[in-house]
ROVO-460663 format. One record per residue: residue in three letters; x, y, z of N, C-alpha, C in turn. Coordinates in steps of 0.05 Angstrom, whole numbers, plus 32768, in hexadecimal, padded with zeros to 4 digits. Last residue first. Layout:
<atoms>
+------+------+------+------+------+------+------+------+------+------+
: resn :  nxx :  nyy :  nzz : caxx : cayy : cazz :  cxx :  cyy :  czz :
+------+------+------+------+------+------+------+------+------+------+
:  ala :    X :    Y :    Z :    X :    Y :    Z :    X :    Y :    Z :
...
+------+------+------+------+------+------+------+------+------+------+
</atoms>
This chain:
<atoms>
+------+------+------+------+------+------+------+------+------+------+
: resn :  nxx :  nyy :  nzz : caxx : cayy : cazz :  cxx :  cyy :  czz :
+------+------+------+------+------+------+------+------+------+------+
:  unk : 81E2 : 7F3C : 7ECB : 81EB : 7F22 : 7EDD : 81CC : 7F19 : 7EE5 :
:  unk : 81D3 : 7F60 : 7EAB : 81EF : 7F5F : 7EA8 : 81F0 : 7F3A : 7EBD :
:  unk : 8194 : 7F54 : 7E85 : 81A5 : 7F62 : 7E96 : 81C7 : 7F5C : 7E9E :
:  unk : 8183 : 7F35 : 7E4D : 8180 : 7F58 : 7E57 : 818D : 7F6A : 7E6D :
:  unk : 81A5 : 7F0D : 7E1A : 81A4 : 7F26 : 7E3E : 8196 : 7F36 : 7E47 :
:  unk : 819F : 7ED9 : 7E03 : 819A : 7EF0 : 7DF7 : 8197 : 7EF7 : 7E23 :
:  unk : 81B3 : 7EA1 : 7E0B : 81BC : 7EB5 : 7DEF : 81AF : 7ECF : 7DEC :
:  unk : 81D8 : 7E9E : 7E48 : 81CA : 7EA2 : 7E3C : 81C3 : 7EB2 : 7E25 :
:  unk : 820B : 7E95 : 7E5F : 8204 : 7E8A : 7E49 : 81EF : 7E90 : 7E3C :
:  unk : 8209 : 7EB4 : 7E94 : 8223 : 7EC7 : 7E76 : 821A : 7EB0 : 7E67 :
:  unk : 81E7 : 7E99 : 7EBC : 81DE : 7EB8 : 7EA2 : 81F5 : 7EB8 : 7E8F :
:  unk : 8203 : 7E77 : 7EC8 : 81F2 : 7E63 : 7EB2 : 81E9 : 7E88 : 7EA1 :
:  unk : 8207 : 7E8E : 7F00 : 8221 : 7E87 : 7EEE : 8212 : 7E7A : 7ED7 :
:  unk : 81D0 : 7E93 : 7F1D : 81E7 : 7EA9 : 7F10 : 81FD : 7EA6 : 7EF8 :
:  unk : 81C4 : 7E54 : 7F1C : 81B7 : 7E6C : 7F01 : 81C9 : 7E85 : 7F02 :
:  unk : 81E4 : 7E46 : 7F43 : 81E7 : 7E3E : 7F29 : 81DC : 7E4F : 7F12 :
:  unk : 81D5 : 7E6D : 7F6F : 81EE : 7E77 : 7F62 : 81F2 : 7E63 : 7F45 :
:  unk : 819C : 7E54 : 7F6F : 81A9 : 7E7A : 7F67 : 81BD : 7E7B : 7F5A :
:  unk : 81AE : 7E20 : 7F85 : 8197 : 7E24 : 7F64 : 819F : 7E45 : 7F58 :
:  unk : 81C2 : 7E32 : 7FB1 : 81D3 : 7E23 : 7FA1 : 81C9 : 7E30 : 7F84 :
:  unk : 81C2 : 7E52 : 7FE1 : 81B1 : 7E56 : 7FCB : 81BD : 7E49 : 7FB4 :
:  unk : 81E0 : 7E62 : 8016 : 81CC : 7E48 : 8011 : 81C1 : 7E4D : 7FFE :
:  unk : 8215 : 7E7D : 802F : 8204 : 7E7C : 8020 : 81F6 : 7E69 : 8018 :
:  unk : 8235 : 7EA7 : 8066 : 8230 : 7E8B : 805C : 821E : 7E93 : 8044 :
:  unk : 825C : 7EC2 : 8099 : 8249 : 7EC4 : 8084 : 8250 : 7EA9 : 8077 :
:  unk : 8272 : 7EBA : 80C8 : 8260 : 7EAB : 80CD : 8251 : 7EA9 : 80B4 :
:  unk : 82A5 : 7ED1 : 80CF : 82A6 : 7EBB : 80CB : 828F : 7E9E : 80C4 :
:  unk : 8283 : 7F07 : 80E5 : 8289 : 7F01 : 80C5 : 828A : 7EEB : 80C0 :
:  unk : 8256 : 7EF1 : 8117 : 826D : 7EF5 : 810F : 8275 : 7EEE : 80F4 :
:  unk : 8209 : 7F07 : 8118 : 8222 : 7EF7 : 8114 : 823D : 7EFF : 810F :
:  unk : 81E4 : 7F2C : 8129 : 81EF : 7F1B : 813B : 8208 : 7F0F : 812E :
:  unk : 81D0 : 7F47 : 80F9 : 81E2 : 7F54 : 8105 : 81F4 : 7F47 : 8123 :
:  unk : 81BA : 7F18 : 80E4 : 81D0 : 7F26 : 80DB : 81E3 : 7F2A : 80E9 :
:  unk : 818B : 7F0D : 8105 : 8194 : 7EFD : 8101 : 81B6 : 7F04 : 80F3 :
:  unk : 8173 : 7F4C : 80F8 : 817F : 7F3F : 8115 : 818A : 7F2C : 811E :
:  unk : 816A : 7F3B : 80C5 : 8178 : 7F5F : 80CC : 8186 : 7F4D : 80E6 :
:  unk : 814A : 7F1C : 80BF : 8155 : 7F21 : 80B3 : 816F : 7F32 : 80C0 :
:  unk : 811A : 7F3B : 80E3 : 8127 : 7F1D : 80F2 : 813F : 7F26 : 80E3 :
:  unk : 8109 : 7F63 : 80C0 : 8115 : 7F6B : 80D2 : 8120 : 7F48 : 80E3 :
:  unk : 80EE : 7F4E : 808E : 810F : 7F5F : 808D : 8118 : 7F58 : 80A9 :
:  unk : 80B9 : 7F3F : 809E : 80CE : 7F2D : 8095 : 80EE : 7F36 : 8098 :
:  unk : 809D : 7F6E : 808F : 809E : 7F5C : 80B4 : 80B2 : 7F4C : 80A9 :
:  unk : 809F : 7F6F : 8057 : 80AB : 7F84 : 8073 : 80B2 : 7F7A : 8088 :
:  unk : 808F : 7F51 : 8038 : 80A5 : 7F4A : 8043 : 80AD : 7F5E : 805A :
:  unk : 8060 : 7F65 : 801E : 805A : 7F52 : 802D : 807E : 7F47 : 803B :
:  unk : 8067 : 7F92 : 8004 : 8062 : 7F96 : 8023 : 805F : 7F7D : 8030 :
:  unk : 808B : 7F7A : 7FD6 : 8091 : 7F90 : 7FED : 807B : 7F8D : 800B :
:  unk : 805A : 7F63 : 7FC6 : 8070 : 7F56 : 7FCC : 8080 : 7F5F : 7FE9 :
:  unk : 8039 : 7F92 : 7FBD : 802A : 7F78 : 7FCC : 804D : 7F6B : 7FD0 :
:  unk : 8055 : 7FA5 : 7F8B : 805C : 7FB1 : 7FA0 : 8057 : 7F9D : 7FBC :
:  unk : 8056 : 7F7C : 7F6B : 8076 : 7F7B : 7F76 : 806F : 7F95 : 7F8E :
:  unk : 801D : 7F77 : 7F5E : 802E : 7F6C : 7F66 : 804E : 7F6F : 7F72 :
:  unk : 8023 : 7FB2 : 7F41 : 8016 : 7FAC : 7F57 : 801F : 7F98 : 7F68 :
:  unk : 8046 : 7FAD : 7F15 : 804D : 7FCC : 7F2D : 8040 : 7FBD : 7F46 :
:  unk : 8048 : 7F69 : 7F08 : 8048 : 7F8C : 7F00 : 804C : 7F9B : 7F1C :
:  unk : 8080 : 7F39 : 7EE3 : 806D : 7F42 : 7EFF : 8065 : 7F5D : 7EF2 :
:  unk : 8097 : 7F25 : 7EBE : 808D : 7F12 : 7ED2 : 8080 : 7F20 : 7EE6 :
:  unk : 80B9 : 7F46 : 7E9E : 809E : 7F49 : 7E9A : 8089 : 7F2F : 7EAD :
:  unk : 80EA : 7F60 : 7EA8 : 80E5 : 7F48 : 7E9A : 80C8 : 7F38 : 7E97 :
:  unk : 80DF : 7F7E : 7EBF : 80ED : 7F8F : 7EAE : 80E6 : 7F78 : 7E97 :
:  unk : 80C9 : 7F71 : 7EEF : 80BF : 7F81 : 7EE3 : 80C5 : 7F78 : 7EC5 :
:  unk : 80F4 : 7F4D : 7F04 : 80DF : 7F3F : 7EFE : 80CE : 7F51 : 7EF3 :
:  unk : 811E : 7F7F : 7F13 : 8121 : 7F71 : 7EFC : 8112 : 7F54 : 7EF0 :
:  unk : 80FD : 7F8D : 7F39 : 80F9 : 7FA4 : 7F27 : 810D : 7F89 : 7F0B :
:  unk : 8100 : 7F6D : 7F60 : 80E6 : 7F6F : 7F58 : 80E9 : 7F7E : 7F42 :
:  unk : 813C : 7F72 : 7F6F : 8139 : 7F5B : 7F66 : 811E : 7F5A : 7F53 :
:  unk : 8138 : 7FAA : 7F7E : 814D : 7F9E : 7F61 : 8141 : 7F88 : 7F60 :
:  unk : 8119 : 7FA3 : 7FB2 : 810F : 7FBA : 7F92 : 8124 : 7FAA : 7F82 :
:  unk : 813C : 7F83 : 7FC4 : 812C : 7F74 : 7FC4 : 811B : 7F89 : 7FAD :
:  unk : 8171 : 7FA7 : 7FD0 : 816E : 7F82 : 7FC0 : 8153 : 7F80 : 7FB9 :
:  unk : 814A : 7FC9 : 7FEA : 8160 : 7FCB : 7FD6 : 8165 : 7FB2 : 7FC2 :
:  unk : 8146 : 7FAD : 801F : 812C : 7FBA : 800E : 813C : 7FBE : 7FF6 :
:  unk : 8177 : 7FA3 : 802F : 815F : 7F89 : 802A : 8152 : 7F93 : 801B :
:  unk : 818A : 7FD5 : 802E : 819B : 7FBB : 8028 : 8185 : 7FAA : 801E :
:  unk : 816F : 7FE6 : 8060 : 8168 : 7FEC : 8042 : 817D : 7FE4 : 8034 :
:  unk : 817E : 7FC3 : 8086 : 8156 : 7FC3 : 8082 : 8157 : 7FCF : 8061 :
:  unk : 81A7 : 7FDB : 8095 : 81AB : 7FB7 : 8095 : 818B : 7FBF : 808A :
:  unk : 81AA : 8009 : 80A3 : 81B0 : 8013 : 8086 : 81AF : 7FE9 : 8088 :
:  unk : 818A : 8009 : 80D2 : 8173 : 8012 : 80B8 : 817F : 800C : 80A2 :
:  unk : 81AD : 7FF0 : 80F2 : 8194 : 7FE0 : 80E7 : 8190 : 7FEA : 80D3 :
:  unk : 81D6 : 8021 : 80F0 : 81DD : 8008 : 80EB : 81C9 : 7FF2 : 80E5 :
:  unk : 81C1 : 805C : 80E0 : 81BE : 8050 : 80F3 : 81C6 : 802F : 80E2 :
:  unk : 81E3 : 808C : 80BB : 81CC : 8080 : 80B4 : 81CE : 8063 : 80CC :
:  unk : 8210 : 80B3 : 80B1 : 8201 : 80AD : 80D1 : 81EA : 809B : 80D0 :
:  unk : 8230 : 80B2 : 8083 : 8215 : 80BD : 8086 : 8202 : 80B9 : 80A6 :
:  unk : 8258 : 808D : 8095 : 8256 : 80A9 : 808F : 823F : 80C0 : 808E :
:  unk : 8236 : 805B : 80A1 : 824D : 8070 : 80B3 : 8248 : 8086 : 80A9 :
:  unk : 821F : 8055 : 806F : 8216 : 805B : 8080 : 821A : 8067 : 809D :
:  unk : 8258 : 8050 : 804E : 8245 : 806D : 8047 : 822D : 806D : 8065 :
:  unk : 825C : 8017 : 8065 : 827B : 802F : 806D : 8265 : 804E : 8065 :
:  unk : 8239 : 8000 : 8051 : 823D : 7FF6 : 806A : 824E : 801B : 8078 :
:  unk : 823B : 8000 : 801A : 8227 : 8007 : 8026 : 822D : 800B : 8046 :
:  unk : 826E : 7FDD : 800F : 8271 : 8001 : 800E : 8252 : 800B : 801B :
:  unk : 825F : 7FAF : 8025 : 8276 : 7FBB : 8033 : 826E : 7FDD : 8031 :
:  unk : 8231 : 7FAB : 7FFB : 8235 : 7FA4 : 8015 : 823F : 7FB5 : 801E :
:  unk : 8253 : 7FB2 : 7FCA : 8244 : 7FBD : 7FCF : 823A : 7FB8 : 7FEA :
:  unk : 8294 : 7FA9 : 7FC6 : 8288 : 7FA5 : 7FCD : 8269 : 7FB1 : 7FD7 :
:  unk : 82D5 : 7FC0 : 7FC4 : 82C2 : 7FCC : 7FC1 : 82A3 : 7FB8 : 7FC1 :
:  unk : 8300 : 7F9B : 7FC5 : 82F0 : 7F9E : 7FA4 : 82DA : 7FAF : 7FA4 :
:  unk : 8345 : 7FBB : 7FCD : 8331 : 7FB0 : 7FD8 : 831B : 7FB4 : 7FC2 :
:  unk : 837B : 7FCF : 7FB6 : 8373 : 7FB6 : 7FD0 : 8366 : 7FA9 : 7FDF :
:  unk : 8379 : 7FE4 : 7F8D : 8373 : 7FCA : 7F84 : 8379 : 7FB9 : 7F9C :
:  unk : 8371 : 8019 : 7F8E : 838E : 8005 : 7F86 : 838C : 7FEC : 7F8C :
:  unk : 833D : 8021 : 7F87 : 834C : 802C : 7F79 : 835F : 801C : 7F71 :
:  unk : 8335 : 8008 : 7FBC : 8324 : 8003 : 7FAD : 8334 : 8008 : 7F96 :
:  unk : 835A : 8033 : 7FDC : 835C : 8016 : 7FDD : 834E : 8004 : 7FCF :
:  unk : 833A : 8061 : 7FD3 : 834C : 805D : 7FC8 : 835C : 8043 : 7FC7 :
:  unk : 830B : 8051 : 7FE8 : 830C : 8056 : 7FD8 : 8321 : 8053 : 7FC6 :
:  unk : 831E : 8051 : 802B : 8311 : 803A : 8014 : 830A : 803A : 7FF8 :
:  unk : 832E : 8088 : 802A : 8343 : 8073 : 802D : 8338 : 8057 : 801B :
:  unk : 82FC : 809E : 8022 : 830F : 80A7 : 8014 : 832A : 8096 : 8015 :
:  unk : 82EB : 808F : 8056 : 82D6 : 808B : 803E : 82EF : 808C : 8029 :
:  unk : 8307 : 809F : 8086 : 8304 : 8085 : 8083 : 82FC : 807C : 8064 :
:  unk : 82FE : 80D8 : 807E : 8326 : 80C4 : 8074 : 8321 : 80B1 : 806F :
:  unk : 82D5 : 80FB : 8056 : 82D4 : 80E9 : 8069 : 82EF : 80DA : 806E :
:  unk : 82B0 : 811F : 802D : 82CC : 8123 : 803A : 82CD : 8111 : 8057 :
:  unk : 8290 : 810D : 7FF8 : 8291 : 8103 : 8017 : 82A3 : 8108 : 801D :
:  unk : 8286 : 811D : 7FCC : 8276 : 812C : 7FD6 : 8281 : 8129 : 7FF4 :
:  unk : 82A4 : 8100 : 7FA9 : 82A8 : 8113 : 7F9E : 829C : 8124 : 7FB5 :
:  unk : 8287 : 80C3 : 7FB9 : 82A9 : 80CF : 7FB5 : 82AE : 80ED : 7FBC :
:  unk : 825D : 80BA : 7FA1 : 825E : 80BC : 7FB7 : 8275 : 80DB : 7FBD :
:  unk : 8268 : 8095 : 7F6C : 8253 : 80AF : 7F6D : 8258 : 80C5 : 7F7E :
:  unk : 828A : 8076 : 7F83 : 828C : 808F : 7F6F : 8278 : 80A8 : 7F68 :
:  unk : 826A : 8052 : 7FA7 : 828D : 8062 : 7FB3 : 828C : 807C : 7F98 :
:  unk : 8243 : 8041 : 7F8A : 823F : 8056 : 7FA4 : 825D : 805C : 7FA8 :
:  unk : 8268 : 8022 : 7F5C : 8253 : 803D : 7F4C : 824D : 804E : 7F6E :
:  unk : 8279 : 8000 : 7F85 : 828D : 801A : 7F78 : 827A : 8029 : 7F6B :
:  unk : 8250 : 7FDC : 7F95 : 8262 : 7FF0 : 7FA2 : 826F : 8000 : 7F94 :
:  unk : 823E : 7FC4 : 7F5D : 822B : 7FDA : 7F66 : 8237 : 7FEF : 7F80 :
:  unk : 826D : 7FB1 : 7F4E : 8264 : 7FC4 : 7F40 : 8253 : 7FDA : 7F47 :
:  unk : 826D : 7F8C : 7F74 : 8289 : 7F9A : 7F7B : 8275 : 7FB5 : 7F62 :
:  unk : 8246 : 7F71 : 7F69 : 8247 : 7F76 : 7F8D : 825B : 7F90 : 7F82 :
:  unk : 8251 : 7F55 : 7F35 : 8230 : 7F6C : 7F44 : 8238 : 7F7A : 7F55 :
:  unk : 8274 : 7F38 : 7F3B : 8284 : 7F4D : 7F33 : 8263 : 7F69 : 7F30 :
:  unk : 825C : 7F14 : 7F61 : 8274 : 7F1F : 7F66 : 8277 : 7F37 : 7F57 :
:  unk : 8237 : 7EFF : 7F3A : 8233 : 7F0D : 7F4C : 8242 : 7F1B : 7F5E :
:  unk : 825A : 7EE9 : 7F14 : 824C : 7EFB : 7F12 : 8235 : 7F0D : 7F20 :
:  unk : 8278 : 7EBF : 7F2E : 8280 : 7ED4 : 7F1E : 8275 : 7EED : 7F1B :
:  unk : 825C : 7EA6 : 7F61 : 825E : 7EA6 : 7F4C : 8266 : 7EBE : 7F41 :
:  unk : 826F : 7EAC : 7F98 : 8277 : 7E8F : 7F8D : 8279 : 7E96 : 7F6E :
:  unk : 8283 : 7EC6 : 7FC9 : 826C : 7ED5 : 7FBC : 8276 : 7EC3 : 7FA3 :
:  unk : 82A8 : 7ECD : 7FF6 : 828A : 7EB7 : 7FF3 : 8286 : 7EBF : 7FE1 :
:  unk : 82D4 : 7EF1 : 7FE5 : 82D3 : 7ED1 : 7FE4 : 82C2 : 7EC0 : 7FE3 :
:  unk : 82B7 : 7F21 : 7FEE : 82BA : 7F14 : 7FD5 : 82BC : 7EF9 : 7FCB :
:  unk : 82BD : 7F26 : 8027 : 82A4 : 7F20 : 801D : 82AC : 7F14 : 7FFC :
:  unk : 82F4 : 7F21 : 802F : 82E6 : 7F14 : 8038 : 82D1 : 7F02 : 802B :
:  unk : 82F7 : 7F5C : 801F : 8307 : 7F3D : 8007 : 82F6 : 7F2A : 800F :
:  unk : 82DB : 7F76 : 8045 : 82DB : 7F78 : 8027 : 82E8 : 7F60 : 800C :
:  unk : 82F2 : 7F70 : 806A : 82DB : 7F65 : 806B : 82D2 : 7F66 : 8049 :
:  unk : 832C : 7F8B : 805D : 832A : 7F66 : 806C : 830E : 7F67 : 805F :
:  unk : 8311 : 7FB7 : 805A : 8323 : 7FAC : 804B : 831E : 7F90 : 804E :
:  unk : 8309 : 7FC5 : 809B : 82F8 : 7FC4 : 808B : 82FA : 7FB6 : 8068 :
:  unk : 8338 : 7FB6 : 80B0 : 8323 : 7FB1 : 80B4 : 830F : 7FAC : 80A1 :
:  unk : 8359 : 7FE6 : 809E : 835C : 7FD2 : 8095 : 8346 : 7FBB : 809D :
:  unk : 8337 : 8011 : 80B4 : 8337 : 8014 : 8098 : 833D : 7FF4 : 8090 :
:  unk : 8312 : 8029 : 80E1 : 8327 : 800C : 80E1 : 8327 : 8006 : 80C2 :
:  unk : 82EC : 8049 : 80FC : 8303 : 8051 : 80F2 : 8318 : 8037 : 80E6 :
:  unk : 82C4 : 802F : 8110 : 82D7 : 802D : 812A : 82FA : 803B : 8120 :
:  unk : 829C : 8035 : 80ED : 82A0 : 8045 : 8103 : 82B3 : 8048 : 8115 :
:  unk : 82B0 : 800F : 80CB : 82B9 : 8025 : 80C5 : 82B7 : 803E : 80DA :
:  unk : 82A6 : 7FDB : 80F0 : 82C8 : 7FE7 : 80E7 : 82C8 : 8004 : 80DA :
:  unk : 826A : 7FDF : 80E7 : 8281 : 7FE4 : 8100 : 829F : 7FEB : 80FD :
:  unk : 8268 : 7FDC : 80AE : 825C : 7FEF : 80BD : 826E : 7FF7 : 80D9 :
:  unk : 8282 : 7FA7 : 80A9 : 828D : 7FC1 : 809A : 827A : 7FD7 : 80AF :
:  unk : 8261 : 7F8F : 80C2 : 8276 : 7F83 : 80D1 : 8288 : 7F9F : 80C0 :
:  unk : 8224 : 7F8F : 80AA : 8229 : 7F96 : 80C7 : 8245 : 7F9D : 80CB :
:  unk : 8245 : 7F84 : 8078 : 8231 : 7F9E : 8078 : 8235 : 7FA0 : 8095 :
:  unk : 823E : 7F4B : 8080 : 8255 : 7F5E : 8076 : 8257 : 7F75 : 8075 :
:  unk : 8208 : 7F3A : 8083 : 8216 : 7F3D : 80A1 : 8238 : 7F47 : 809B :
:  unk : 81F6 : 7F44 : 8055 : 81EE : 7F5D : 8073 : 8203 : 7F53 : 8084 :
:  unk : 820C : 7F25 : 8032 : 8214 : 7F3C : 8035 : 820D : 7F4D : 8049 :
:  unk : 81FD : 7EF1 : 8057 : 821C : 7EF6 : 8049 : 8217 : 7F19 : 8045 :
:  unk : 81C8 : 7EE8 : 8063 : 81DA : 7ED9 : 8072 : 81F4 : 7EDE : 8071 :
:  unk : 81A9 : 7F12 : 8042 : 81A5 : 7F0E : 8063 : 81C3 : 7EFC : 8072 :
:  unk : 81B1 : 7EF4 : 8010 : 81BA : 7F0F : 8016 : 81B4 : 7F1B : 803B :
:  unk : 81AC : 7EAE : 8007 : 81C7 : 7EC8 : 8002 : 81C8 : 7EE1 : 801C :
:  unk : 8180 : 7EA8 : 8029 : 819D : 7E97 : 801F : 81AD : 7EA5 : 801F :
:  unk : 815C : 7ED3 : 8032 : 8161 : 7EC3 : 8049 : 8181 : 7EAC : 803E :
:  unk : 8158 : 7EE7 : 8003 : 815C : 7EFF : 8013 : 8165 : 7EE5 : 8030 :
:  unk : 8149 : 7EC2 : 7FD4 : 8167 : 7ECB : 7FDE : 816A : 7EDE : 7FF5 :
:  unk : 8122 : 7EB1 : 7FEC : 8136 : 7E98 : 7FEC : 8151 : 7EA9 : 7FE7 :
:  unk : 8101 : 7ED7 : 7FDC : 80FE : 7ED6 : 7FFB : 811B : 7EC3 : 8000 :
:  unk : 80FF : 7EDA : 7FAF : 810B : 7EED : 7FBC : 8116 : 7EE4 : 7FD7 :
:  unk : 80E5 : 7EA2 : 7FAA : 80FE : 7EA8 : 7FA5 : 8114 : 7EBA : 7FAE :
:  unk : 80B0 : 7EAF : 7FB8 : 80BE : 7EA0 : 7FC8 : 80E4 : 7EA3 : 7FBD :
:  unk : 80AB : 7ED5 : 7F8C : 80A8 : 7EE3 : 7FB5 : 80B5 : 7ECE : 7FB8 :
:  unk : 80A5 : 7EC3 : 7F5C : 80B6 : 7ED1 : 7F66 : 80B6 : 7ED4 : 7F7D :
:  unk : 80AB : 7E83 : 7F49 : 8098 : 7E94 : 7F5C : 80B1 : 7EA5 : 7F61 :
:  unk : 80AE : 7E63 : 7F10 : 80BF : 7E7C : 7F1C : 80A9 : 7E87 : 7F2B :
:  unk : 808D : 7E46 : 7EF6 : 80A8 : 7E32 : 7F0C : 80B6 : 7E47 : 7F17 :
:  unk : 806D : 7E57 : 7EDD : 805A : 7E4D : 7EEC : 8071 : 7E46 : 7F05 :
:  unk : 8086 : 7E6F : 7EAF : 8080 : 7E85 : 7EBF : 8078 : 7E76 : 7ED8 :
:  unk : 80BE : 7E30 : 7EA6 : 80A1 : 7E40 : 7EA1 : 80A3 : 7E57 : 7EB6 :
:  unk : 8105 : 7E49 : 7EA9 : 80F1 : 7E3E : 7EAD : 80D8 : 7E48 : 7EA7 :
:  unk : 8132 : 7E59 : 7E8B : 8130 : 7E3A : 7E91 : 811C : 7E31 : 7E95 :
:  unk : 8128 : 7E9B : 7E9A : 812D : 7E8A : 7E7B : 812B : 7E6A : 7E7A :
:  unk : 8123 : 7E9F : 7ED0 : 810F : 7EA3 : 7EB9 : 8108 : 7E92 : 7E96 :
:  unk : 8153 : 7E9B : 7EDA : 813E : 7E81 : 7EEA : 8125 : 7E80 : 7ED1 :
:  unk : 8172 : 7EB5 : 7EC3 : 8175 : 7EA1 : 7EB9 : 815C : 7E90 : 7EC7 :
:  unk : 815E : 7EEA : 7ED7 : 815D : 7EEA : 7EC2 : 815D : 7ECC : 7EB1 :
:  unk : 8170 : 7EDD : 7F13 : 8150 : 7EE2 : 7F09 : 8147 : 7EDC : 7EE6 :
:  unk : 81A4 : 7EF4 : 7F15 : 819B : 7ED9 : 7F12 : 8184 : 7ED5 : 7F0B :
:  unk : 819E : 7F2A : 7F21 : 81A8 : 7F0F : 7F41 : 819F : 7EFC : 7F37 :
:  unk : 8198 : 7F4F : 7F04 : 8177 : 7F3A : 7F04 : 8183 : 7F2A : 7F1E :
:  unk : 81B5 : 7F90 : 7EF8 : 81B6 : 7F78 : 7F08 : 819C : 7F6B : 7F02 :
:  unk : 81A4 : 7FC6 : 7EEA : 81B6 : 7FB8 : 7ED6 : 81B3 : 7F97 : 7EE1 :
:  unk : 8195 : 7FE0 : 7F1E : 8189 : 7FD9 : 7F04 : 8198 : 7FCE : 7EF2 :
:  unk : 81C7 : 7FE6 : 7F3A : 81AF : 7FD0 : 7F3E : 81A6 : 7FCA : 7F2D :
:  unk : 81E0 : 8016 : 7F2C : 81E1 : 8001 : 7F1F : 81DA : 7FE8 : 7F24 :
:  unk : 81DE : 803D : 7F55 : 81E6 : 802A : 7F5F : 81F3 : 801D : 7F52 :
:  unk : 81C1 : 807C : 7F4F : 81C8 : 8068 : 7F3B : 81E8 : 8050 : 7F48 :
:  unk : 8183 : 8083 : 7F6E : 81A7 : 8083 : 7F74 : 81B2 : 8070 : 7F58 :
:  unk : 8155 : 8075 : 7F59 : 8159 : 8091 : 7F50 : 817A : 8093 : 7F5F :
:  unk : 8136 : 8051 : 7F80 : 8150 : 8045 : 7F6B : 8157 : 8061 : 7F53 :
:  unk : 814F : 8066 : 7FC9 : 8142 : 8070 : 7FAA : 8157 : 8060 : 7F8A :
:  unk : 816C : 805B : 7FEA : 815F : 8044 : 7FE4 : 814C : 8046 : 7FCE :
:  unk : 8194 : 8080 : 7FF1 : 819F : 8068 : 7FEC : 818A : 805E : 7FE0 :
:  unk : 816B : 80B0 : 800D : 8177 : 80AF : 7FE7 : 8187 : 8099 : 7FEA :
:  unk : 815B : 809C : 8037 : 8146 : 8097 : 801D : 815B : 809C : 8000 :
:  unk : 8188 : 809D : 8051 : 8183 : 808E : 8049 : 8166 : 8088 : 8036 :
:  unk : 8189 : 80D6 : 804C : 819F : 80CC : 8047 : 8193 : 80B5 : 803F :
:  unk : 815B : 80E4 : 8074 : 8160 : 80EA : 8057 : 8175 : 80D8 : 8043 :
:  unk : 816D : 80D7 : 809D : 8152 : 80C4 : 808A : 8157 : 80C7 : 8077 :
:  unk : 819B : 80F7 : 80B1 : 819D : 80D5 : 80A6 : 818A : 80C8 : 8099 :
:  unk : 8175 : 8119 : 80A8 : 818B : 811F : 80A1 : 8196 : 810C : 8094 :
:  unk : 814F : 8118 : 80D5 : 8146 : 811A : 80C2 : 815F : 8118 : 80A9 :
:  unk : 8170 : 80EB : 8109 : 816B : 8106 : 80FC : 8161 : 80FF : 80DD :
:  unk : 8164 : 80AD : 812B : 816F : 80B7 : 8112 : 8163 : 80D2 : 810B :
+------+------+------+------+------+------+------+------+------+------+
</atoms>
């Protein structure tokens, strides 16, 4: 990878991209609210979605968009895009995925003279595809030449700052801790990654029942701080 593509991909993984991550808890917000500080370990949790959810469904949507967009395959990529929506169970993480893809297709937009990029966009637009944060991560890393592992490694690292930064926000953790977090998952990403990028779409799946109940249990809660 050229200095070019690093670059590229340090500014994806700066939460200084406005993604709209920050707005997201992935549920965090409700585990919090139900339970003592003593019944919310955060690391293991992380760890429960990076191996349930987000390792097993959106990287390997991310791998399977990555390739279609290289191979130019607009409808392809589309397909992988509804696809992914269909797993994605609760409401409100569905409409996370598709929010945090379109804030990178728009931001993006304006700068990327690309057919493939500009086609999914506009198919986004007219409503033939939801945009997908995954997917659209997957198609900018094409474009940006950003190597197919690194942009599957900052996917993980990404989830996993949003996830620590909204145990911040919510006052369950400090700077120090969540960094110790961070490094204690490094060696961890990369199986993750290679377990992914082996599988056929047909193959994404999700195991986080307790998650997606607390995702859908946030729009009750009487007081919000974050959107999902």
């Amino acid at each position: 990878m050229d200095d070019t593509s690093l670059l590229a991909a340090f500014q994806l993984a700066d939460s200084f991209f406005p993604s709209g991550m920050v707005t997201f808890s992935h549920g965090l917000e409700t585990f919090m609210s139900v339970a003592t500080e003593a019944e919310v370990d955060i690391a293991h949790l992380l760890d429960d979605y990076l191996h349930g959810k987000i390792a097993s469904s959106d990287l390997v949507a991310y791998a399977h968009a990555y390739r279609a967009a290289t191979a130019h395959d607009s409808k392809r990529l589309q397909a992988i895009d509804q696809f992914l929506t269909v797993t994605l169970l609760p409401h409100e993480l569905r409409q996370a995925s598709m929010r945090s893809g379109r804030a990178l297709l728009e931001t993006l937009r304006a700068t990327i003279d690309d057919d493939v990029f500009q086609h999914f966009v506009h198919a986004v637009h007219a409503g033939r595809s939801d945009g997908n944060a995954a997917v659209c991560l997957g198609l900018l890393c094409v474009v940006w030449n950003i190597p197919l592992r690194t942009g599957a490694l900052l996917h993980l690292y990404t989830f996993s700052v949003s996830f620590l930064g909204a145990a911040l926000r919510l006052g369950r953790l400090g700077h120090r801790e969540a960094q110790k977090i961070l490094s204690t998952l490094r060696p961890r990403l990369s199986p993750l990654v290679d377990l992914a990028l082996e599988r056929d779409l047909e193959e994404v799946s999700t195991f986080a029942p307790l998650a997606d109940i607390r995702a859908m249990q946030h729009a009750f809660l009487p007081v919000r701080l974050f959107s999902s």
